[in-house]
PDB file of N, CA, C and O in Angstrom:
ATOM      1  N   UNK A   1     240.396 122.843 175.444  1.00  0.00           N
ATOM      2  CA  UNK A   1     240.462 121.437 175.092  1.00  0.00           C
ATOM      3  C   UNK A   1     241.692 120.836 175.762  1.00  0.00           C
ATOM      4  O   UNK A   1     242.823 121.145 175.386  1.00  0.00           O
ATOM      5  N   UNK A   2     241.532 120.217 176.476  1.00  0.00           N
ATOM      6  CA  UNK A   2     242.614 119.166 176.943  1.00  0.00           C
ATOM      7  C   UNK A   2     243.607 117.896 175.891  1.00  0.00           C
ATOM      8  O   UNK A   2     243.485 117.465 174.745  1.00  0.00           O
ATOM      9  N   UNK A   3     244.359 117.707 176.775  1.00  0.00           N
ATOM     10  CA  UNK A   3     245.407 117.121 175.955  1.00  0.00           C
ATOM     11  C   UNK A   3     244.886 115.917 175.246  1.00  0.00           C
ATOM     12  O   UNK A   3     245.076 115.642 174.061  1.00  0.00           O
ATOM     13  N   UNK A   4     244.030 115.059 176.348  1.00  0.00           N
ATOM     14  CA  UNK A   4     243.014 113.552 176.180  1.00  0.00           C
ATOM     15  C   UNK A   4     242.333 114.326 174.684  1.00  0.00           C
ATOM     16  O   UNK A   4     242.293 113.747 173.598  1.00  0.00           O
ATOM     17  N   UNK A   5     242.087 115.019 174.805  1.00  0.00           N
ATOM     18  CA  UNK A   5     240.778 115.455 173.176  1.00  0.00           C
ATOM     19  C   UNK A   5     241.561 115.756 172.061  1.00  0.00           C
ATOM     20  O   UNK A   5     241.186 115.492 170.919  1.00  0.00           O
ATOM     21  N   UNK A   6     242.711 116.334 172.340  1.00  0.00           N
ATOM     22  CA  UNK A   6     243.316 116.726 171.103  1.00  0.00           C
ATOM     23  C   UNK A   6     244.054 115.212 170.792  1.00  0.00           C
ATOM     24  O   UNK A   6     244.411 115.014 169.630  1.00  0.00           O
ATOM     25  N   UNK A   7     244.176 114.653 171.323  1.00  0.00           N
ATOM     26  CA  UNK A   7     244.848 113.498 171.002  1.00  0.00           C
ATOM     27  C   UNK A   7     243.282 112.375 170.134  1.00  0.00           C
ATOM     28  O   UNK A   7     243.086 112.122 168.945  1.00  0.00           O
ATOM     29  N   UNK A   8     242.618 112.046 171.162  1.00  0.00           N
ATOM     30  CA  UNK A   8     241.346 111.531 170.592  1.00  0.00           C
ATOM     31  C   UNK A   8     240.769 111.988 169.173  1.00  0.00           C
ATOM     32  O   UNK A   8     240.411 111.299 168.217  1.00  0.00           O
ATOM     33  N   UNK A   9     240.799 113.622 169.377  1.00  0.00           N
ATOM     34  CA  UNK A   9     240.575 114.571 167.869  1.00  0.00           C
ATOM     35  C   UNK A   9     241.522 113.717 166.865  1.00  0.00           C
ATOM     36  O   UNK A   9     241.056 112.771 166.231  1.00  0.00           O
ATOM     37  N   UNK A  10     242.609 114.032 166.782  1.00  0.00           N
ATOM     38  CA  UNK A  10     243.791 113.017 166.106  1.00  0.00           C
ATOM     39  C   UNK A  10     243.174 111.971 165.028  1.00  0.00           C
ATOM     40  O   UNK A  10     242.917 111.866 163.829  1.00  0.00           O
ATOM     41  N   UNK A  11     243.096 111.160 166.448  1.00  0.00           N
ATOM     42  CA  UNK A  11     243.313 109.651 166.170  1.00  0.00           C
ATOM     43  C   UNK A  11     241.759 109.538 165.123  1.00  0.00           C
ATOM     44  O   UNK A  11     241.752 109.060 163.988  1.00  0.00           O
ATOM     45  N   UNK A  12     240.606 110.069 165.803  1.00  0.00           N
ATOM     46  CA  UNK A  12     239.343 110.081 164.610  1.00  0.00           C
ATOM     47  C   UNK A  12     239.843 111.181 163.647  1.00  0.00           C
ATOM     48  O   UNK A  12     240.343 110.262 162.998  1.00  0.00           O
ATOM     49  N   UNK A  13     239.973 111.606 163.375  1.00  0.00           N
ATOM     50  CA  UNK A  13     240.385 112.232 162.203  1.00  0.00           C
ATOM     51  C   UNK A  13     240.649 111.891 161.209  1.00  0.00           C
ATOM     52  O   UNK A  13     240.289 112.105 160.051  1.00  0.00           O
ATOM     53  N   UNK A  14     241.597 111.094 161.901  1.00  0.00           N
ATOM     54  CA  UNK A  14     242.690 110.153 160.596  1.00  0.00           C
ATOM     55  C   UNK A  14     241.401 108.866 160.454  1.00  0.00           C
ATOM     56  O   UNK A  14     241.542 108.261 159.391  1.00  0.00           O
ATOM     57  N   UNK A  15     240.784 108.597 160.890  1.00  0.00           N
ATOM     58  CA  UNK A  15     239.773 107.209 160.481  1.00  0.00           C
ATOM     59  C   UNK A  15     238.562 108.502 159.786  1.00  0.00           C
ATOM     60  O   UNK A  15     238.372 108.310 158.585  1.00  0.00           O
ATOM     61  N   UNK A  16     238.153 109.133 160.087  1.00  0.00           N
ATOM     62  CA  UNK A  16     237.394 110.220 159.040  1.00  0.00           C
ATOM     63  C   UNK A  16     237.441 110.864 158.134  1.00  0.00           C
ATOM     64  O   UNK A  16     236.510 111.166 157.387  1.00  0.00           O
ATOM     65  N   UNK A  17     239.293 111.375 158.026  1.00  0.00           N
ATOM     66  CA  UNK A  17     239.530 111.109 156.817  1.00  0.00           C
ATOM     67  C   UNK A  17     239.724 110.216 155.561  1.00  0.00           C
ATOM     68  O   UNK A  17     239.454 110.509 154.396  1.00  0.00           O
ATOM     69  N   UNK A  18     240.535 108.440 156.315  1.00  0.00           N
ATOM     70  CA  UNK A  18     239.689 107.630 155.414  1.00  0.00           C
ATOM     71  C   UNK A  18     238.482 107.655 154.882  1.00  0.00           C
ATOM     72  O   UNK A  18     238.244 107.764 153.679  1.00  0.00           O
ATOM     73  N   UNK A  19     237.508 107.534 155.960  1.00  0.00           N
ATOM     74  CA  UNK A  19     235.898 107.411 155.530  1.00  0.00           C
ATOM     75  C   UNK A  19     235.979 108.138 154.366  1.00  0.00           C
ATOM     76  O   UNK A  19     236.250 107.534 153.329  1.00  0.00           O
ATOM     77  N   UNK A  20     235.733 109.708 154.341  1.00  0.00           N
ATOM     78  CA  UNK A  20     235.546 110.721 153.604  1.00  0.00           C
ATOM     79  C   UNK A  20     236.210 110.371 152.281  1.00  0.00           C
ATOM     80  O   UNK A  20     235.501 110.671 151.320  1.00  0.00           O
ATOM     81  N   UNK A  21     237.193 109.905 152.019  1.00  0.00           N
ATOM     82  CA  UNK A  21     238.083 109.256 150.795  1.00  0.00           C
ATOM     83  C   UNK A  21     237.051 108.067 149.724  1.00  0.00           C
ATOM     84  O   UNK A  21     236.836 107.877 148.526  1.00  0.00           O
ATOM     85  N   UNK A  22     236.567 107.387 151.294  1.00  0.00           N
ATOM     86  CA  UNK A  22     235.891 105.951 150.774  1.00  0.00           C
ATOM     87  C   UNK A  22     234.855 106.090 150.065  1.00  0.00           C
ATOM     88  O   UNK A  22     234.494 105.345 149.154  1.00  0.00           O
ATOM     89  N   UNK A  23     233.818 107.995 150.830  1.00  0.00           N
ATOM     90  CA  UNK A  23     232.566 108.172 150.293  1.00  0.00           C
ATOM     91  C   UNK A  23     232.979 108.838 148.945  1.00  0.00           C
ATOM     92  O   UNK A  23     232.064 108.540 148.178  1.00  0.00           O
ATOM     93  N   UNK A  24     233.761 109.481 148.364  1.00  0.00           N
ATOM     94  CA  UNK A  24     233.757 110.580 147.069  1.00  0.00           C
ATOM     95  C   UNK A  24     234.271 109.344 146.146  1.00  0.00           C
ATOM     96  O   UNK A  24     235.366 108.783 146.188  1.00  0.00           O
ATOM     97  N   UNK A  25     233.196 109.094 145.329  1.00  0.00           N
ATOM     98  CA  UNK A  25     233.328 108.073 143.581  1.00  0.00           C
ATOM     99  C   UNK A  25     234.630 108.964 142.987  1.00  0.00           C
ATOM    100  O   UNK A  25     234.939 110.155 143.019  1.00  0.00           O
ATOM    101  N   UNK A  26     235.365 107.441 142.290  1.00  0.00           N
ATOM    102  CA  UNK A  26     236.041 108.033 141.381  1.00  0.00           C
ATOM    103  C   UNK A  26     237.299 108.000 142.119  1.00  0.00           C
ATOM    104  O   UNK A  26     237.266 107.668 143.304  1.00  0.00           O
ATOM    105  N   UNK A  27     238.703 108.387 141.408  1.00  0.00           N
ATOM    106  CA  UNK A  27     239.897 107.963 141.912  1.00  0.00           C
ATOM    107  C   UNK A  27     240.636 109.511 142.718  1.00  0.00           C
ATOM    108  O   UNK A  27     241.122 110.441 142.075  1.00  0.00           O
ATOM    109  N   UNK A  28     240.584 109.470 143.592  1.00  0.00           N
ATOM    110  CA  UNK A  28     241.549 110.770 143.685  1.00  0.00           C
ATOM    111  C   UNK A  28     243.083 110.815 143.947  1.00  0.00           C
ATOM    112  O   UNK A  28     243.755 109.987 144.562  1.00  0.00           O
ATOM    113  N   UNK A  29     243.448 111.858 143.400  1.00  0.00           N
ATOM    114  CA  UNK A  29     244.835 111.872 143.126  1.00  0.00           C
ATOM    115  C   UNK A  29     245.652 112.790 144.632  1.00  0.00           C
ATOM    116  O   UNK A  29     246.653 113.492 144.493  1.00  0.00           O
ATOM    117  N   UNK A  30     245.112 112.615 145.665  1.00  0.00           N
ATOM    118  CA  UNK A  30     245.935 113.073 146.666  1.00  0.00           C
ATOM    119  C   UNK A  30     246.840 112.181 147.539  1.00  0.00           C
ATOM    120  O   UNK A  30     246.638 110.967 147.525  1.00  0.00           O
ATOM    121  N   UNK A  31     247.879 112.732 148.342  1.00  0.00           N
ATOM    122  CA  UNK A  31     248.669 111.822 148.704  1.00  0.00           C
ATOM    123  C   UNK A  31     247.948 111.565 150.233  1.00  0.00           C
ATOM    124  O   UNK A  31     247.136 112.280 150.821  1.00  0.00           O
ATOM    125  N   UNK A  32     248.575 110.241 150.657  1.00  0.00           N
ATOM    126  CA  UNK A  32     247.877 110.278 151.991  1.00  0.00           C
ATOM    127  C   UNK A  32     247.827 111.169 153.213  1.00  0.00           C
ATOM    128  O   UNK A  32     246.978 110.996 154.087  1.00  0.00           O
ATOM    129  N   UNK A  33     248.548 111.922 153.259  1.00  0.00           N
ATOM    130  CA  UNK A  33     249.033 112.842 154.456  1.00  0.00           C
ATOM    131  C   UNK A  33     247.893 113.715 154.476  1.00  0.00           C
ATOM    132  O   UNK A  33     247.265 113.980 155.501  1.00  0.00           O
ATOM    133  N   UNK A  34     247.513 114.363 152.802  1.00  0.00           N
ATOM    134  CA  UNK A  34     246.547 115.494 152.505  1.00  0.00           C
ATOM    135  C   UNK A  34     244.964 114.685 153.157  1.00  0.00           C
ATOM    136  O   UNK A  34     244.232 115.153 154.029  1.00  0.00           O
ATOM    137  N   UNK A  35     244.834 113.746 152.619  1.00  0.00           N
ATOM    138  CA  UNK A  35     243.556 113.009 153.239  1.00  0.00           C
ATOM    139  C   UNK A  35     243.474 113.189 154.982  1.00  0.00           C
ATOM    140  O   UNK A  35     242.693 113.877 155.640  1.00  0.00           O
ATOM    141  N   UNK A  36     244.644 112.253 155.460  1.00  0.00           N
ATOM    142  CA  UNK A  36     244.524 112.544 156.776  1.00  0.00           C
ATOM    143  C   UNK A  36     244.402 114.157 157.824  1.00  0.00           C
ATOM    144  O   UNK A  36     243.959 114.378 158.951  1.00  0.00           O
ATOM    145  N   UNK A  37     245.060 115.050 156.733  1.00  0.00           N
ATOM    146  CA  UNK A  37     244.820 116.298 157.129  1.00  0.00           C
ATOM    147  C   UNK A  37     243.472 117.049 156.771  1.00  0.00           C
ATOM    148  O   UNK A  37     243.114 118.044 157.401  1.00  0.00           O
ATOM    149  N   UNK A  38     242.789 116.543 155.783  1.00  0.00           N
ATOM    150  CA  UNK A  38     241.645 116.859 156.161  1.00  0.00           C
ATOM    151  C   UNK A  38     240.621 116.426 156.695  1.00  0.00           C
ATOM    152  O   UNK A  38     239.552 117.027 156.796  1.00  0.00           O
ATOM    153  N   UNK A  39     240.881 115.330 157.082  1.00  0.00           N
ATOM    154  CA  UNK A  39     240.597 114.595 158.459  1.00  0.00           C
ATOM    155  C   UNK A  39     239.972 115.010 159.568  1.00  0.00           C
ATOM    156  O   UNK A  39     238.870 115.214 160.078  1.00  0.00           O
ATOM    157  N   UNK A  40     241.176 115.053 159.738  1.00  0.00           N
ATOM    158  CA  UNK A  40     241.873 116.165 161.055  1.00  0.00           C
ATOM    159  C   UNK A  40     240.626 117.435 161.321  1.00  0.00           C
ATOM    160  O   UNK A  40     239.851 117.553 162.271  1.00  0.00           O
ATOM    161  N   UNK A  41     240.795 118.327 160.044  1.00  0.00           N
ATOM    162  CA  UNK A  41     240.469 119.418 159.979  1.00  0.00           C
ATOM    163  C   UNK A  41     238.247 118.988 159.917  1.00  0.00           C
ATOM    164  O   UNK A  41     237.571 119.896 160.401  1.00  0.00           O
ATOM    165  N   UNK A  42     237.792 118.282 159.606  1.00  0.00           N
ATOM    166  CA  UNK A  42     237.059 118.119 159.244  1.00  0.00           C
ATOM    167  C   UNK A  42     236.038 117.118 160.708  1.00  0.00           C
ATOM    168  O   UNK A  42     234.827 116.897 160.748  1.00  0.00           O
ATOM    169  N   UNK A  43     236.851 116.822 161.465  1.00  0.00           N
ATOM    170  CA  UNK A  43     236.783 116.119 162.892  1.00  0.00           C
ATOM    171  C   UNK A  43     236.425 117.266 163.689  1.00  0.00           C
ATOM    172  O   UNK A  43     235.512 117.543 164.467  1.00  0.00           O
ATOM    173  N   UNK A  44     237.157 117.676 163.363  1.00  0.00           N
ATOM    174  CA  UNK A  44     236.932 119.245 164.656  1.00  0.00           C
ATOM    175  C   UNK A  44     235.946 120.440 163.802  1.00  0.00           C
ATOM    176  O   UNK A  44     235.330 121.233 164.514  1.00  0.00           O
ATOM    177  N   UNK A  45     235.848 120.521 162.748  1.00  0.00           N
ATOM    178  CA  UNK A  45     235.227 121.362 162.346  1.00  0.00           C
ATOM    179  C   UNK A  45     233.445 120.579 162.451  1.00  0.00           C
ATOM    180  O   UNK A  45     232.470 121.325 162.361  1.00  0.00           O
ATOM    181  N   UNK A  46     233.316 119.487 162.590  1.00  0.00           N
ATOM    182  CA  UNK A  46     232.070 118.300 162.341  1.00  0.00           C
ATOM    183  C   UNK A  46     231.822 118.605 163.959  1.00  0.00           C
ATOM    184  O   UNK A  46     230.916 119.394 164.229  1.00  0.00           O
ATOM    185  N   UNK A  47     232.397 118.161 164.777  1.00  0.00           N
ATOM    186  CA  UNK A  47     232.615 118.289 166.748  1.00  0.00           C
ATOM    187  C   UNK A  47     232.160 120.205 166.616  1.00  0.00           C
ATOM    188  O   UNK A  47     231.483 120.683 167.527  1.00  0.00           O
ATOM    189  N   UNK A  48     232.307 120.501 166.232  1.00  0.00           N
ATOM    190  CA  UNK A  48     232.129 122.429 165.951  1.00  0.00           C
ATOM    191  C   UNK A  48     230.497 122.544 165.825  1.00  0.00           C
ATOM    192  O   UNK A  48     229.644 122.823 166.669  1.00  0.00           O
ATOM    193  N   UNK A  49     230.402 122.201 164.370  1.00  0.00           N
ATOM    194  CA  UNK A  49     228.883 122.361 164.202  1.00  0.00           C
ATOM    195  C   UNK A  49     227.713 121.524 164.991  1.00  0.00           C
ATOM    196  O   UNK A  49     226.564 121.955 165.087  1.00  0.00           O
ATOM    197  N   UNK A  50     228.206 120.101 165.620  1.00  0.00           N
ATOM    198  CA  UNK A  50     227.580 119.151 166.764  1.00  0.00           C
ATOM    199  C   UNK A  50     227.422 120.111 167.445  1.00  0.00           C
ATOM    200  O   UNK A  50     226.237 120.430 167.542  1.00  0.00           O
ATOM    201  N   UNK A  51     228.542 121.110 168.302  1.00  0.00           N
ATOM    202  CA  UNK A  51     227.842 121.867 169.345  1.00  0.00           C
ATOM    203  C   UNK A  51     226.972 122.977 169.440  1.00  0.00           C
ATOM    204  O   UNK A  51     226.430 123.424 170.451  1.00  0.00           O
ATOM    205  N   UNK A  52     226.906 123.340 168.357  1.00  0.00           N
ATOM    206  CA  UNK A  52     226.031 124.982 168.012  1.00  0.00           C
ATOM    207  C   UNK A  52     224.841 124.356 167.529  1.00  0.00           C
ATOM    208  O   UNK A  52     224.069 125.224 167.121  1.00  0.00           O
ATOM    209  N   UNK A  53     224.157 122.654 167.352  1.00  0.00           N
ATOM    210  CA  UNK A  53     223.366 122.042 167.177  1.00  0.00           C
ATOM    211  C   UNK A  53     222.528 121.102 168.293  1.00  0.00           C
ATOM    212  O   UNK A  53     221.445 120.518 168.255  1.00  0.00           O
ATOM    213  N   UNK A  54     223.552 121.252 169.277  1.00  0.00           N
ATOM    214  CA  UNK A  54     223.028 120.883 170.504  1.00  0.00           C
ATOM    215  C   UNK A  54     223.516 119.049 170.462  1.00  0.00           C
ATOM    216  O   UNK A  54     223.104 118.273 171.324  1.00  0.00           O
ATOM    217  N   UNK A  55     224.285 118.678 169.502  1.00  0.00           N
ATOM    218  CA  UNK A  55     224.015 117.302 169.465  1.00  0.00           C
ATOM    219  C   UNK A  55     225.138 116.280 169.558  1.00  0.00           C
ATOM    220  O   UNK A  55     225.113 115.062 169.381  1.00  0.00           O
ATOM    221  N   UNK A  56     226.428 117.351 169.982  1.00  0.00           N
ATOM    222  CA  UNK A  56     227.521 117.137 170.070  1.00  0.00           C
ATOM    223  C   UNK A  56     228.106 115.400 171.649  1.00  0.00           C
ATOM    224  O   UNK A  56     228.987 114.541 171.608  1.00  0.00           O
ATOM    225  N   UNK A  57     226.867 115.775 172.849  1.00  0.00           N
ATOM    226  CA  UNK A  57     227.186 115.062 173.719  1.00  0.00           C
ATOM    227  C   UNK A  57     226.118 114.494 173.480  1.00  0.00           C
ATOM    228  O   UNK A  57     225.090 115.168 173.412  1.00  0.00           O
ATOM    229  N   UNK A  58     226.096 113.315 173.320  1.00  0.00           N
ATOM    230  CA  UNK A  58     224.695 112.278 173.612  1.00  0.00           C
ATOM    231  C   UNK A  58     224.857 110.953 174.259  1.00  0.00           C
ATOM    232  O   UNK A  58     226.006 110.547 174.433  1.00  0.00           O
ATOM    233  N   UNK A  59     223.644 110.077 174.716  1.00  0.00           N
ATOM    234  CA  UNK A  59     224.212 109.223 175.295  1.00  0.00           C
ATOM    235  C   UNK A  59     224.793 107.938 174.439  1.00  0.00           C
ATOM    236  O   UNK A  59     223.936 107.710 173.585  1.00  0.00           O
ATOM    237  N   UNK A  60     225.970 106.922 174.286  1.00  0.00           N
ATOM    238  CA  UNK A  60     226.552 106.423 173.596  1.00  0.00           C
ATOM    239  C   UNK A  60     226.981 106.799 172.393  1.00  0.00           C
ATOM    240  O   UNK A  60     227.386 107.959 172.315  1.00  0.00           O
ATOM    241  N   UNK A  61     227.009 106.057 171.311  1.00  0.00           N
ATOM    242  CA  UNK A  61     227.835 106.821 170.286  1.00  0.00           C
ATOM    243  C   UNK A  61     227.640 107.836 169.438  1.00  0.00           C
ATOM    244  O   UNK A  61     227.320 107.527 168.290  1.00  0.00           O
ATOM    245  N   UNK A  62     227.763 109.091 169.736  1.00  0.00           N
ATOM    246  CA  UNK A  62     227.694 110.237 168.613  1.00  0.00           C
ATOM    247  C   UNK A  62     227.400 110.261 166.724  1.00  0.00           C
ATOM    248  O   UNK A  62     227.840 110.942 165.798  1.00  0.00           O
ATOM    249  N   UNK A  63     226.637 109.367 166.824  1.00  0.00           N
ATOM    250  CA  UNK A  63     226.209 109.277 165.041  1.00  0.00           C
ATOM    251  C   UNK A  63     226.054 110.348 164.520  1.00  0.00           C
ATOM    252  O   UNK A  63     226.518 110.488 163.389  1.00  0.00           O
ATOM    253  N   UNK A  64     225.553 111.149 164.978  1.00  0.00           N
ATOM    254  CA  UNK A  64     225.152 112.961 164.208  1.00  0.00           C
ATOM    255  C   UNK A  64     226.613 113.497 164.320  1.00  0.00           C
ATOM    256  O   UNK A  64     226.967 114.265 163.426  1.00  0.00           O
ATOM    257  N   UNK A  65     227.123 113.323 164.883  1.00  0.00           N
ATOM    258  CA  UNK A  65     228.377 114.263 165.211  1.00  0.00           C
ATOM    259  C   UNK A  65     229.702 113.384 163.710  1.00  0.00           C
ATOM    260  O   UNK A  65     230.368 113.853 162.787  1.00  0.00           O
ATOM    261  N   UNK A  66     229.491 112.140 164.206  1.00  0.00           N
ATOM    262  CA  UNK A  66     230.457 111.011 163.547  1.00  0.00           C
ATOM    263  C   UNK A  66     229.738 111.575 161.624  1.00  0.00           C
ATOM    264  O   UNK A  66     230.487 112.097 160.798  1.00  0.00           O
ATOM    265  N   UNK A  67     228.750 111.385 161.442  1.00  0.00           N
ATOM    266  CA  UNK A  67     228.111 111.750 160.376  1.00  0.00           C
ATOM    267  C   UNK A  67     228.454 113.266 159.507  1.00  0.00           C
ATOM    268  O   UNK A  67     228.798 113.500 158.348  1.00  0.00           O
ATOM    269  N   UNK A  68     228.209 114.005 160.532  1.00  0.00           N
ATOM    270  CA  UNK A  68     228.780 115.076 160.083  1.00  0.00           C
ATOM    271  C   UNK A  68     230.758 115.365 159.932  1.00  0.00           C
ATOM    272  O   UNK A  68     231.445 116.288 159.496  1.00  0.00           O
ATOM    273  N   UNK A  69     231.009 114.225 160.461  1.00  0.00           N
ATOM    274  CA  UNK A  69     232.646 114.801 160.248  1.00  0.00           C
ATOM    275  C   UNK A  69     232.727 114.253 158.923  1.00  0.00           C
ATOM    276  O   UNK A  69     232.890 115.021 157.976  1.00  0.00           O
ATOM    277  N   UNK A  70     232.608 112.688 158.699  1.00  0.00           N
ATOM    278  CA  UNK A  70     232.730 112.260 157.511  1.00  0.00           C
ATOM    279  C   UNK A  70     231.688 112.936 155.993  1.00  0.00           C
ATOM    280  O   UNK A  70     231.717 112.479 154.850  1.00  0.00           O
ATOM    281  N   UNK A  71     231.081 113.793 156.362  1.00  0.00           N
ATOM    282  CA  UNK A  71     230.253 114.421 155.188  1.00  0.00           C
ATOM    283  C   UNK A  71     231.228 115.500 155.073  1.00  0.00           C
ATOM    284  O   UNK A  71     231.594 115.836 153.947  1.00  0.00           O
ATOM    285  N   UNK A  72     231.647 116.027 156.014  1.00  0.00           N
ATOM    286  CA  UNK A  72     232.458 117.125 156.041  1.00  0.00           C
ATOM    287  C   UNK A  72     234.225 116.754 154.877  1.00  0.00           C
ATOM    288  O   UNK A  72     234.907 117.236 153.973  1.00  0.00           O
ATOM    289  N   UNK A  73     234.126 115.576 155.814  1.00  0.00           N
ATOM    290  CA  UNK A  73     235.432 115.040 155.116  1.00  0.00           C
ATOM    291  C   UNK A  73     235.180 115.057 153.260  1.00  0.00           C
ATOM    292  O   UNK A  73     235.986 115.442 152.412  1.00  0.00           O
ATOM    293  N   UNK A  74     234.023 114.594 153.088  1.00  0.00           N
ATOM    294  CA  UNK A  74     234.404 114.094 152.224  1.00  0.00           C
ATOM    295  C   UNK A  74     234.248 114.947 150.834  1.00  0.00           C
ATOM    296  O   UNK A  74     234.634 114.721 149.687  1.00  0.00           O
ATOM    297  N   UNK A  75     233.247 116.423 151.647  1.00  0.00           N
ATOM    298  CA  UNK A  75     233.201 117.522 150.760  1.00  0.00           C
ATOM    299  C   UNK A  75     234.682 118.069 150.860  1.00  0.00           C
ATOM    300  O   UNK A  75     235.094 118.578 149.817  1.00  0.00           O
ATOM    301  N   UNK A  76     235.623 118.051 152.017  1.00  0.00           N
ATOM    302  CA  UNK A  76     237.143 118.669 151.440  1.00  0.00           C
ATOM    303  C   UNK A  76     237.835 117.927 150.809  1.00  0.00           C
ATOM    304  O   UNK A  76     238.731 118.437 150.136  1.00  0.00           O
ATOM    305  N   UNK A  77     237.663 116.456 150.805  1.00  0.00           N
ATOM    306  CA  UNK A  77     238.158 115.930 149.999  1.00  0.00           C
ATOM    307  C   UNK A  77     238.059 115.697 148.082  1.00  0.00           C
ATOM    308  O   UNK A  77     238.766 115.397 147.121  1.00  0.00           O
ATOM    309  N   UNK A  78     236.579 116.106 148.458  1.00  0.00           N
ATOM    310  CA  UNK A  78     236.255 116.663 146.658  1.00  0.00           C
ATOM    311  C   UNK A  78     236.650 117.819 146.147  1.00  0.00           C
ATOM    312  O   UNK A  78     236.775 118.011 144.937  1.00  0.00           O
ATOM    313  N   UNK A  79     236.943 118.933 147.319  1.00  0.00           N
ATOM    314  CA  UNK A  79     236.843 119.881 146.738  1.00  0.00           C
ATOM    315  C   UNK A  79     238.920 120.301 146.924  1.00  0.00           C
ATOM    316  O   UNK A  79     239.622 121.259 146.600  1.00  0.00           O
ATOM    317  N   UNK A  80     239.034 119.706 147.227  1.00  0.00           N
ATOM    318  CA  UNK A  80     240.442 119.781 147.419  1.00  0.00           C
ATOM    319  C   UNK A  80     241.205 118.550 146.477  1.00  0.00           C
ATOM    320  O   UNK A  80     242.426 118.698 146.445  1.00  0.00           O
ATOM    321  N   UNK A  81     240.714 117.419 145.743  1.00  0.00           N
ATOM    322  CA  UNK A  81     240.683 116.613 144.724  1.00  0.00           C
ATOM    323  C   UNK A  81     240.525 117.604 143.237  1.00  0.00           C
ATOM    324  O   UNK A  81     241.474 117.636 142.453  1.00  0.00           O
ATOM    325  N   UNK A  82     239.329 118.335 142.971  1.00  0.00           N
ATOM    326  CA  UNK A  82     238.883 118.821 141.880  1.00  0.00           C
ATOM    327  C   UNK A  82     239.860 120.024 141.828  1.00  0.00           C
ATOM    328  O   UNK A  82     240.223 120.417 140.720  1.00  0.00           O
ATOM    329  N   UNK A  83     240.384 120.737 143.135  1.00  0.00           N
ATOM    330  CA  UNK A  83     240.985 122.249 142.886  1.00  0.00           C
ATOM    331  C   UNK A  83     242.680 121.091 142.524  1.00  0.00           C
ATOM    332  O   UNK A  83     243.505 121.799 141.948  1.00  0.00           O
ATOM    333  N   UNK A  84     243.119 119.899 142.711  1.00  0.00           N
ATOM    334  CA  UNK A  84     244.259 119.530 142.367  1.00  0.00           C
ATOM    335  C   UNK A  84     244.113 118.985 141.402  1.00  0.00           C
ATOM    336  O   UNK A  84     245.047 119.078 140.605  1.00  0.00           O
ATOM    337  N   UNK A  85     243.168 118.341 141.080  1.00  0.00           N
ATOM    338  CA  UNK A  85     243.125 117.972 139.291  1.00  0.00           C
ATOM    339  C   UNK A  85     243.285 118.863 137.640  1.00  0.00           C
ATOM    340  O   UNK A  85     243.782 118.680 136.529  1.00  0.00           O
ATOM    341  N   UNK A  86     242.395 120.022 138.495  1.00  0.00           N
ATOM    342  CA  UNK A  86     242.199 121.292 137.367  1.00  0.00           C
ATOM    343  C   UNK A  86     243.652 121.537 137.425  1.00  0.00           C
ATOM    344  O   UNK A  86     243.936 121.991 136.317  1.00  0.00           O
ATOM    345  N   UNK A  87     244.712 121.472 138.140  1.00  0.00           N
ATOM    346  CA  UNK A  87     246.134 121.825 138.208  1.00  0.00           C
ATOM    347  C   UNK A  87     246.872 121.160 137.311  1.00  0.00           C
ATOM    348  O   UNK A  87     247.598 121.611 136.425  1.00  0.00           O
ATOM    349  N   UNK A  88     246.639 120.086 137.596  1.00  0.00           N
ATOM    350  CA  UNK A  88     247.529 118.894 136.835  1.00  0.00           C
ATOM    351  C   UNK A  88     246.638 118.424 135.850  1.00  0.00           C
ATOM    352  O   UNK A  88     246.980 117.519 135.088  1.00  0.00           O
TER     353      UNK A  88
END
């Protein structure tokens, strides 16, 4: 991966981890950094399963790929919400 992608990776990340925040009902108690990091993590892991699906490059905008990051997001964000709630 080149420098252009990891940077691009980044920058959607952090807008996928919003998304993912926007889709899970209900208030969560994480700070913003944790959102954007699973973001992050959830961008590239979404770009991951696009390619072992064949659906990763298409022509104009990547909806299957974009779709899957923010579903992705928004299951770590529940499940990383519920494992910090049961805490506190």
């Amino acid at each position: 991966m080149e420098i252009d992608g990891i940077f691009s990776a980044l920058i959607i990340g952090l807008v996928v981890g919003a998304l993912g925040r926007l889709v899970v009902p209900g208030k969560q108690k994480l700070k913003i950094w944790v959102t954007l990091l699973i973001g992050v993590v959830a961008a590239l892991l979404g770009t991951l399963v696009a390619s072992l699906f064949g659906v990763a490059e298409t022509r104009g905008v990547d909806w299957i790929e974009l779709a899957l990051q923010v579903a992705l997001a928004a299951v770590g964000v529940a499940a990383i919400s519920g494992a910090a709630g049961k805490k506190g």
